[in-house]
N, C-alpha and C positions, 0 to 999 in steps of 0.2 A: 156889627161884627158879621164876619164872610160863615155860611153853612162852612165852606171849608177849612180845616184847620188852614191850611194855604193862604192866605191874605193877602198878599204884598205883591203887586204886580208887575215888580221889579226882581225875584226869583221864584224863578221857575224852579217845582221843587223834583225832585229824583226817587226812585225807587228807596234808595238806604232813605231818605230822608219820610218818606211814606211806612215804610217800618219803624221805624224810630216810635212817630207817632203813632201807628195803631196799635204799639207794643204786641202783644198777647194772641190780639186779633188778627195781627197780619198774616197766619196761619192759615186763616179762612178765605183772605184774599189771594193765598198761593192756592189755596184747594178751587177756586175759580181759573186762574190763569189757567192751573195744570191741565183741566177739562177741555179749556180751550184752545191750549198748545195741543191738545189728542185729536180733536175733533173739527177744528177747523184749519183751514188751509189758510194760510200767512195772514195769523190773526194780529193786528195791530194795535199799540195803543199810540196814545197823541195827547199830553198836557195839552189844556187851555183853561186862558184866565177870562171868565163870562161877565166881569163886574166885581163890585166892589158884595152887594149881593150872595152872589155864586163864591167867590175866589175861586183857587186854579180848581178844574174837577180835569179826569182825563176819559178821553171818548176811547171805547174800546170797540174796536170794527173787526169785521169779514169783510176784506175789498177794501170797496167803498160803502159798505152799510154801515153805520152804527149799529150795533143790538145793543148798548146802554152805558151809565157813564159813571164812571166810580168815582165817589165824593170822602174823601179822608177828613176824619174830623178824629179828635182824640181820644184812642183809645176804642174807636168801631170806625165804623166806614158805612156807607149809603150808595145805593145805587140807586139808577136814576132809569126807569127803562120810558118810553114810548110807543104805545102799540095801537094798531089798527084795528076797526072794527073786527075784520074777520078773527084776527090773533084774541083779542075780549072777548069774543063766544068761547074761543077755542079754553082760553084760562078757566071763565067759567063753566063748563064742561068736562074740567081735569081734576085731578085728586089734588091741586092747590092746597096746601092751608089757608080754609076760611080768614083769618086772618088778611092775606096778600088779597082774596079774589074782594075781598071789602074795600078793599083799597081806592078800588078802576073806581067804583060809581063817584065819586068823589075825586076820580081823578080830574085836571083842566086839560081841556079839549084844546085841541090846538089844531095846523093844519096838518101835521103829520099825523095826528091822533090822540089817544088819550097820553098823558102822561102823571106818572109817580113815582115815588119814592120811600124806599125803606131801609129801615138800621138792619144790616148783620151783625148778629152777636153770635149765633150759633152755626153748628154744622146744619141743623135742619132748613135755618134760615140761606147756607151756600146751595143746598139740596133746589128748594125755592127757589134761588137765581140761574140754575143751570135749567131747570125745568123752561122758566121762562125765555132764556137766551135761547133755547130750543121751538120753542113756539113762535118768538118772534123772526128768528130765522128762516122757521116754514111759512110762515105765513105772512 
C-alpha cells in the first residue's frame, strides 16, 4: 500500500479530491497554502506519482525550488521537507518543537540533504511547517 492515500497511477488526483480525503484536516492544509499565497511570489504546486511506494505526493515550490512535498493520506496529510546542512543548524537553533528538530538526526541523508517527514494534525503542527518552509527558503 502507497504512503499516499493516492494510489493508482492512472489518476491524477485534484484538489476537491484531496479534501474529500483529509476531511477535517484539509483546514490545516489551507492554513499552509494561504501563508504561501501571502508570502511567496508564484508559489506553485505540481502532482507526481513517485511509485507504487510514494503514490501521487505533490511538490509545492518558489520558482523552481521545491521547499517540501505534501503527502494525503486519510484524514491528515504528511509533509515531506529536505534540508541542507546550513538550514539543520539553523532548525536546531530555533524555537522548533523538540518533537520536529528530533526528526533530522534520523533523517536519510541524501544528495540534496537530510530528508523527513511528519503527520499534521494540528494548527501548532501548520505553525511547525511554515516555520520550516521559511528556513528552508533562506537557507
Amino acid at each position: 500500500m502507497a504512503l499516499s492515500i493516492f494510489d493508482d497511477k492512472a489518476f491524477m488526483p485534484d484538489d476537491d479530491m484531496a479534501a474529500a480525503a483529509l476531511g477535517d484536516s484539509y483546514k490545516l492544509w489551507e492554513m499552509i497554502k494561504n501563508h504561501l499565497a501571502a508570502n511567496y511570489k508564484n508559489p506553485n504546486e505540481e502532482w507526481k506519482f513517485y511509485g507504487k511506494e510514494s503514490g501521487w505526493t505533490k511538490n509545492i515550490k518558489s520558482g523552481k525550488r521545491t521547499l517540501f512535498m505534501f503527502v494525503p493520506m486519510k484524514g491528515i496529510f504528511q509533509v515531506y521537507f529536505t534540508l541542507g546542512e546550513k538550514a539543520v543548524i539553523v532548525v536546531h537553533n530555533s524555537d522548533l518543537p523538540n518533537e520536529v528538530k528530533a526528526l533530522i538526526p534520523d533523517a536519510k541523508q541524501c544528495v540534496c540533504g537530510f530528508g523527513f517527514r511528519f503527520d499534521i494534525k494540528t494548527e501548532l503542527d501548520t505553525d511547525a511547517v511554515i516555520k520550516l518552509i521559511t528556513i528552508k527558503d533562506k537557507n
